[in-house]
C-alpha positions in Angstrom: 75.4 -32.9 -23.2 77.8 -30.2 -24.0 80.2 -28.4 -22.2 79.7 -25.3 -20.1 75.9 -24.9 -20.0 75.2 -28.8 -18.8 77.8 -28.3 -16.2 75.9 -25.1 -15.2 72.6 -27.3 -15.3 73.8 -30.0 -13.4 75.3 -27.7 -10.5 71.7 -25.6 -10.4 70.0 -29.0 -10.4 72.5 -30.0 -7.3 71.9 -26.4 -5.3 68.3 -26.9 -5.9 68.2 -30.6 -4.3 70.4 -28.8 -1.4 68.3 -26.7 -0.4 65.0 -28.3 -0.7 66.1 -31.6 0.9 68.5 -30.2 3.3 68.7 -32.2 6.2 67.0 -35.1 4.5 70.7 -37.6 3.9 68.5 -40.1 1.9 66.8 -37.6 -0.6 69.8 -35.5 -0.8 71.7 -39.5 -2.0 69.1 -40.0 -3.8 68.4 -36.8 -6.2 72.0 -36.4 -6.4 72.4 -39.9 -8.2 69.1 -39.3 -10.4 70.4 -36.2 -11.5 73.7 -37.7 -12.1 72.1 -40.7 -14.1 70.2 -38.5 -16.2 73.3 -36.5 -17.3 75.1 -39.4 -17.6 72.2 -41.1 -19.8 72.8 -37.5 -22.5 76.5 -37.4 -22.6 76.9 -38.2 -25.7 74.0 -35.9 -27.3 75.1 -33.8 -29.6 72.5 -32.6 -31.7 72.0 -28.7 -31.3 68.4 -28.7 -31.0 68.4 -31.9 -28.3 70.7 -30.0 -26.5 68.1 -27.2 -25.8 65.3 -29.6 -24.9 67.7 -31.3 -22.6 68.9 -28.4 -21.0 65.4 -26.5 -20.7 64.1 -29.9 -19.2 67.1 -29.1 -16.6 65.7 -25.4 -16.2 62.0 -26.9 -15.6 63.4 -29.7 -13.3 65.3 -27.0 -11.0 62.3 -24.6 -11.1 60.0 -27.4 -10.2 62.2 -28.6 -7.1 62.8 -24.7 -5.9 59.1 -23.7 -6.1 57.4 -26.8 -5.9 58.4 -29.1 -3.1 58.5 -28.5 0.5 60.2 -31.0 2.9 57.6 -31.9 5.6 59.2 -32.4 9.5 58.0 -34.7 11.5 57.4 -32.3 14.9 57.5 -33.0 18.5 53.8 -34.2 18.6 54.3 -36.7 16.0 52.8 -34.8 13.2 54.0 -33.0 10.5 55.3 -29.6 10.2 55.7 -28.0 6.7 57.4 -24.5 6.5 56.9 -23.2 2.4 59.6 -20.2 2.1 59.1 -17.1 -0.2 60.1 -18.7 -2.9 56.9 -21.3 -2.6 54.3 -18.0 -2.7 51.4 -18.7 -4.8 52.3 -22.2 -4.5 49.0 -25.1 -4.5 50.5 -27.5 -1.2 49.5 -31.0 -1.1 50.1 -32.4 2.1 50.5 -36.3 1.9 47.8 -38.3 3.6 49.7 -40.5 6.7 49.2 -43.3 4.9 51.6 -42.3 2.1 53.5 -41.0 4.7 54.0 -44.4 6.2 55.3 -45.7 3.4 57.6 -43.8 2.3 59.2 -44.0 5.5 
């Protein structure tokens, strides 16, 4: 990728994770190295028109992980908490069933 607008994509992407992992030290490692990869991965692309699809794919990834996902706490009682803010209104939430849960744990 090239210059100034995939450093801007990249550091949106990063915010993003921040906030919709925050408090979560694995998924905050973790989407921090996919993102890196992925950038990494289209370095060297310089043709105008991939350029665009790469960075709207950037656009669509941060929407996705602002609007989209909503970090379930595990509460006092042993369950589950999920708090959507504003920015989820509208939203469809699936909440995992414990078994997936459980293994993602």
């Amino acid at each position: 990728m090239a210059g100034g607008e995939a450093l801007s994509a990249y550091r949106v992407l990063i915010r993003a994770t921040r906030k919709s992992f925050a408090g979560d030290a694995l998924m905050l490692k973790a989407s921090a190295a996919e993102i890196r990869k992925k950038f990494e991965e289209n370095r060297h692309v310089t043709s105008g028109t991939d350029l665009q699809r790469l960075l709207e794919e950037a656009r669509e990834a941060s929407h996705f992980i602002s609007t989209v996902i909503v970090q379930a706490k595990l509460n006092d009682r042993g369950g589950y908490a999920i708090k959507p803010g504003k920015e989820h209104g509208g939203a469809t939430l699936e909440i995992p069933s414990e078994e997936i849960i459980r293994k993602s744990a």
